[in-house]
C-alpha positions as CSV (number, residue, x, y, z in Angstrom):
1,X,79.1,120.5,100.8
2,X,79.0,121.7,104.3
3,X,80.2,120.0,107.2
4,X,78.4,121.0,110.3
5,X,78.3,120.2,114.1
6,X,75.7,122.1,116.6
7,X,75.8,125.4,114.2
8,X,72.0,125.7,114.1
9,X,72.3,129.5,114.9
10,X,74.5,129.9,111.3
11,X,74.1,127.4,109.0
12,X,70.4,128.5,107.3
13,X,72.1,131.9,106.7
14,X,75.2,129.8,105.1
15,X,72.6,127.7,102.3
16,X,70.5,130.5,101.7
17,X,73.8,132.7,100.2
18,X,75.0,129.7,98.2
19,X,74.3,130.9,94.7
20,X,72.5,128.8,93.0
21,X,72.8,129.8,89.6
22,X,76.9,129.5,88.8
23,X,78.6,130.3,85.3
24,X,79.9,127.2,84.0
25,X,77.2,124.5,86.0
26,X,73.7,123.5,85.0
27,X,73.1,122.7,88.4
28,X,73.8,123.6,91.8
29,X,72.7,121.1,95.1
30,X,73.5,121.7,98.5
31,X,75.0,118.6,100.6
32,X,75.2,118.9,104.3
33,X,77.4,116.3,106.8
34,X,75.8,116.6,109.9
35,X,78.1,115.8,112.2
36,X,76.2,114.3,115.2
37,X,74.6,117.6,115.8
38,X,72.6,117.4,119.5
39,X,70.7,121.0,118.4
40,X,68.2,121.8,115.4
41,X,71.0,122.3,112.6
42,X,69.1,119.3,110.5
43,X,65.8,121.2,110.9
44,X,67.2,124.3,110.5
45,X,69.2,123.8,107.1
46,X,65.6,121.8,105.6
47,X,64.3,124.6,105.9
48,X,66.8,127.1,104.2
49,X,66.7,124.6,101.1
50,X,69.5,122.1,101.5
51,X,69.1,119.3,98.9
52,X,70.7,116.5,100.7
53,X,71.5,116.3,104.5
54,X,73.4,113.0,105.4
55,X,74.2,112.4,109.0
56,X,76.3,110.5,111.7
57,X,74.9,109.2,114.3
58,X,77.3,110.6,116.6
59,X,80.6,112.9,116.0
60,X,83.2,111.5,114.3
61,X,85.4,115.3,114.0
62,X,85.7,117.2,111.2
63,X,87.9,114.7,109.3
64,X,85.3,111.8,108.5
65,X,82.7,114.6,108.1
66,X,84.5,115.7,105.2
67,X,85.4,112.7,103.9
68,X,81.6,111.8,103.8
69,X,80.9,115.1,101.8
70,X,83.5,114.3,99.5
71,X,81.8,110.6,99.2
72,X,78.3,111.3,99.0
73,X,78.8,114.4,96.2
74,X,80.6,112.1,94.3
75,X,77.9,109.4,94.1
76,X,75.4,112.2,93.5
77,X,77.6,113.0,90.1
78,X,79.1,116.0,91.0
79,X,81.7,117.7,88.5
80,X,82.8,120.1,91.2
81,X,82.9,119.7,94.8
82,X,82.7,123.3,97.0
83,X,83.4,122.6,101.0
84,X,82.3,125.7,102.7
85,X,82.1,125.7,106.7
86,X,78.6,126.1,108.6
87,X,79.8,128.9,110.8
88,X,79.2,131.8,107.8
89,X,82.8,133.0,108.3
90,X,83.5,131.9,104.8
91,X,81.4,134.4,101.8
92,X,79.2,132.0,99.6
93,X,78.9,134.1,97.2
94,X,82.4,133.9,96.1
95,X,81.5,130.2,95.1
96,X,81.9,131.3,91.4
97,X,85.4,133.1,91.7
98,X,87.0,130.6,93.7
99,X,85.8,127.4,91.0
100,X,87.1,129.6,88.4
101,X,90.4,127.9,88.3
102,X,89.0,124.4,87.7
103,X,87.0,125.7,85.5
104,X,89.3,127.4,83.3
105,X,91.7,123.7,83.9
106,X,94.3,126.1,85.6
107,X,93.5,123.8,89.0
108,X,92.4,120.9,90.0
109,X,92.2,122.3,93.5
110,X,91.5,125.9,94.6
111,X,91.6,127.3,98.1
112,X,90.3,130.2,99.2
113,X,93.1,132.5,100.9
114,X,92.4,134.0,103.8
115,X,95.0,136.9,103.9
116,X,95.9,136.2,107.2
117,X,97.7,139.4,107.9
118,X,95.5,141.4,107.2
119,X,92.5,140.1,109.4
120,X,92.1,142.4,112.7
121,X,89.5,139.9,113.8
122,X,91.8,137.0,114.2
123,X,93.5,136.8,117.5
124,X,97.2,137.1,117.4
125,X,97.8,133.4,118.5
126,X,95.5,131.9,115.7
127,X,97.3,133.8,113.3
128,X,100.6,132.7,114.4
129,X,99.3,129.3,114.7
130,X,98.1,129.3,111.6
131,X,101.3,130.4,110.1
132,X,103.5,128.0,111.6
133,X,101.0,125.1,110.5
134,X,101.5,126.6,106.4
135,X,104.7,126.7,106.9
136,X,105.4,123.7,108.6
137,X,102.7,121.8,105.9
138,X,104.9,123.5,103.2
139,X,107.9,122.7,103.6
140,X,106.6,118.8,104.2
141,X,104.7,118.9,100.9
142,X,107.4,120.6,98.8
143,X,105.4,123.6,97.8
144,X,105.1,127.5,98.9
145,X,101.7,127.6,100.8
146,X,99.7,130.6,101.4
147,X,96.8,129.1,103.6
148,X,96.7,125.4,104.8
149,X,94.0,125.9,106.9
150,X,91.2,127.4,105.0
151,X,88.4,125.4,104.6
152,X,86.9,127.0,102.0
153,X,88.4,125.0,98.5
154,X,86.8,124.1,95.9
155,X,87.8,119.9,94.2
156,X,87.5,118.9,90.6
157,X,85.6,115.5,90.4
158,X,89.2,114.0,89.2
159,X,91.0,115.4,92.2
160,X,88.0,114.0,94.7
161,X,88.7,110.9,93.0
162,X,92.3,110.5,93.9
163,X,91.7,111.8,97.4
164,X,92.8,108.9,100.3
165,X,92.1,110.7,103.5
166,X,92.6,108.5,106.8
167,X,92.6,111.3,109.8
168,X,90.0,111.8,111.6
169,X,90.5,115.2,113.1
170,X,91.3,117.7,110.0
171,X,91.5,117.1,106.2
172,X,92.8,120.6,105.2
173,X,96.5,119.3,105.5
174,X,95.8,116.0,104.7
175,X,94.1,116.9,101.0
176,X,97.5,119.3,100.3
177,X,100.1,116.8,101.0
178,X,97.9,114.0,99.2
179,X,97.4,116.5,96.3
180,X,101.3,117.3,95.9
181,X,102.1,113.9,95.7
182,X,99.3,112.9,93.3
183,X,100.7,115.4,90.7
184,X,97.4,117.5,91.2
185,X,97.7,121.2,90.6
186,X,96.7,123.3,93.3
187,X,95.4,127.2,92.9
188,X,95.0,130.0,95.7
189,X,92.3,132.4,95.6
190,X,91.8,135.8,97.6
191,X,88.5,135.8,99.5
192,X,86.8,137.3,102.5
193,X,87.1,135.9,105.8
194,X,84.4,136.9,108.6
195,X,84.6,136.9,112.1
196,X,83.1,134.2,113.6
197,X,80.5,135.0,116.7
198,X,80.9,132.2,119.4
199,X,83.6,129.5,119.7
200,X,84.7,126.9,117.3
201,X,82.5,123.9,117.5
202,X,84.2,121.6,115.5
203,X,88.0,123.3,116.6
204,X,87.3,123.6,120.5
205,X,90.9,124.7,121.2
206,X,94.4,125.5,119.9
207,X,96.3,123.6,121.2
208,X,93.9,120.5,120.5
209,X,93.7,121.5,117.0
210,X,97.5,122.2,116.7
211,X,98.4,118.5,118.5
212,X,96.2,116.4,116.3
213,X,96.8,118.2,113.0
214,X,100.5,117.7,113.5
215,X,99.9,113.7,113.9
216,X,97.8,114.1,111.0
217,X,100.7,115.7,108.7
218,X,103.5,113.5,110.0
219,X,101.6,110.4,109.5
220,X,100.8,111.4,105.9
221,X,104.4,112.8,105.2
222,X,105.8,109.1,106.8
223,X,103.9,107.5,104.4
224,X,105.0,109.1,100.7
225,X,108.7,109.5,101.9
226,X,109.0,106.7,104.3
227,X,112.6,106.1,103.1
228,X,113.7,110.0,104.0
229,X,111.8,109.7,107.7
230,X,113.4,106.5,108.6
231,X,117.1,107.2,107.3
232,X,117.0,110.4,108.6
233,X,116.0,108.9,112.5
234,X,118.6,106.3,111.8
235,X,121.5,108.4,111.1
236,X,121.1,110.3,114.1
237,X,121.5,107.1,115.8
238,X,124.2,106.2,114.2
239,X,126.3,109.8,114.4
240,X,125.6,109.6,118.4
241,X,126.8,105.7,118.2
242,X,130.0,106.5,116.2
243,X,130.5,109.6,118.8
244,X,130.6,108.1,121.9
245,X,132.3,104.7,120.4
246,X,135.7,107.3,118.8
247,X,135.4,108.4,122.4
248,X,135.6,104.5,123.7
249,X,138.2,103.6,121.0
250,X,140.4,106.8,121.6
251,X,141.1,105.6,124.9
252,X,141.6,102.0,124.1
253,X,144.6,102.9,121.9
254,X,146.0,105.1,124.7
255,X,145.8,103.0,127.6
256,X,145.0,99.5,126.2
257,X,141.7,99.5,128.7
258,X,138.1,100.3,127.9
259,X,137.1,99.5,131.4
260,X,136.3,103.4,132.4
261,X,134.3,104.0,129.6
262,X,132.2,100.5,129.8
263,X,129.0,102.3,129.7
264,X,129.9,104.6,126.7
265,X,131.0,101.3,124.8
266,X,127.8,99.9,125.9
267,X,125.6,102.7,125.0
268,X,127.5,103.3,121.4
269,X,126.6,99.6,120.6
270,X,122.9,100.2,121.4
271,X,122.7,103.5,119.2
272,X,124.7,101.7,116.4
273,X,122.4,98.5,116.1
274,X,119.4,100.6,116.9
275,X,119.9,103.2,113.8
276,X,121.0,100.4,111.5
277,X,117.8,98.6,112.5
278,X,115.9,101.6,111.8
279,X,117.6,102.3,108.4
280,X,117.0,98.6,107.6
281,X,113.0,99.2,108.7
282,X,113.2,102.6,106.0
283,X,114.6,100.5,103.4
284,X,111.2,98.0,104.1
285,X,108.7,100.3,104.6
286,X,109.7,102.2,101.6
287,X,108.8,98.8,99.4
288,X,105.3,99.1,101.2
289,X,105.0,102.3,100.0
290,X,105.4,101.3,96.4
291,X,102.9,98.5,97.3
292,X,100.3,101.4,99.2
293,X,101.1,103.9,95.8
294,X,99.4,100.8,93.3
295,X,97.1,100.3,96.4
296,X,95.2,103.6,95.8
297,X,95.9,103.5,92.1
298,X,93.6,100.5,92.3
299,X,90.9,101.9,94.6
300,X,90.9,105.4,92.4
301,X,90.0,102.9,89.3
302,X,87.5,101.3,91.0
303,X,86.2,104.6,92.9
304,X,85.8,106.3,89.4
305,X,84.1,102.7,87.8
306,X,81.7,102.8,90.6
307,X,80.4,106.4,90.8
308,X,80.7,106.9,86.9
309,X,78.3,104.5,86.9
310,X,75.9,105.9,89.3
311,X,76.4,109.1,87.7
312,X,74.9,107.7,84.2
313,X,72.1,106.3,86.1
């Protein structure tokens, strides 16, 4: 599946080196997610042979593009689901080595590994922005990461099944938290990484990218370790309370008067009930996790009821 947005100039070139014969697969179909394209990028991948093109009306950001892909190939039956970009930067014909791991049941996620290092094309900025986001996405999943943000990854049917994705922005931290916490296995695999003529379309800027992505992995590591978030915030409260209320009671038991410190009594008070309240708010949202967990055991049952059935048809 390829998401795309106004990449008319590419995305022909990007179908037409899919392979379409693949060791393993009786059949290969191309899916594209147009994006609200305002250029010819429908007309354009028609004719290079896409089999389905499926499109918003307006753009909705790389996010909901994806999570369309991910819908649609899964109601056409697919067994494996390939994302590849529209901008050509990512090397289709290294389809067949990076679903090798699925196929061989090592993975039920592969993504393709950039190598960032060793990319001259890559400015130096991207490349420590992309570093920081790994690491960062890493160390909130659990896991040593290589690559976060490639978009080039390949999905068993079982692991599209179990995917939940809410942002609207990104997927490509989203899918890696979601798939560490599923118990899904994930695989990396070496691949070629182009440089890309023109500006990002659907990634217009850095620091845009770098400010909604972070929501986006917050939000998802809130919601597995809610507890951990909320206890964490509420201690600090509570350390800073208990700090400035020794300093309030220290002097009481010199001088008998709490007067001069007023404000420090009043201010430890605030920080006291705030991080208990939060701690208490941890302790609840932590049983609405257990409820969300059944949630989207529930909608993975009848996810897989549903498009097993249309895949028989």
């Amino acid at each position: 599946m390829i998401p795309a947005y106004n990449e008319e100039n590419t995305i022909g070139d990007v179908i037409r080196e899919i392979p379409r014969e693949v060791e393993g697969f009786d059949d290969v179909k191309v899916l594209v997610v147009n994006d609200g394209s305002t250029d010819n990028t429908v007309e354009v991948a028609k004719r290079a042979g896409a089999d389905y093109i499926v499109s918003h009306k307006k753009n909705l950001g790389l996010g909901n593009a994806f999570k369309t892909g991910l819908e649609n190939a899964l109601r056409l039956g697919a067994d494996v689901i390939v994302n590849i970009d529209a901008d050509g930067q990512y090397n289709a014909l290294e389809i067949p080595k990076l679903v090798k791991p699925i196929l061989d049941e090592k993975a039920d996620i592969a993504i393709g590994d950039r190598q960032i290092d060793s990319l001259d094309h890559m400015p130096t900025g991207k490349k420590i922005g992309n570093k920081i986001a790994t690491w960062v996405t890493g160390k909130l999943a659990g896991i040593p990461l290589k690559d976060a943000q490639s978009g080039f990854r390949a999905f068993s049917r079982e692991a599209a099944l179990r995917m939940n994705l809410l942002g609207d922005y990104t997927y490509v931290q989203e899918t890696i938290i979601q798939a560490v916490n599923k118990n899904l296995r994930i695989e990396w695999v070496p691949i070629e990484f182009r440089k890309r003529e023109g500006d990002s379309r659907l990634i217009p800027s850095l620091w845009s990218y770098a400010k909604r992505a972070g929501l986006t992995i917050i939000r998802n590591y809130r919601d597995y370790h809610p507890l951990k978030v909320f206890l964490s915030i509420g201690l600090g409260f509570l350390i800073v309370g208990l700090l400035f209320a020794i300093r309030v009671l220290i002097h009481y038991f010199r001088t008998g008067m709490v007067t001069p410190y007023l404000p420090s009594a009043v201010l430890s008070v605030v920080l006291l009930v705030v991080g208990t309240l939060t701690i208490i708010f941890g302790l609840l949202a932590d049983m609405m996790k257990m409820q969300r967990l059944l949630q989207e055991e529930i909608l993975y049952r009848l996810r897989k009821i549903e498009n097993e059935g249309e895949k028989v048809k």
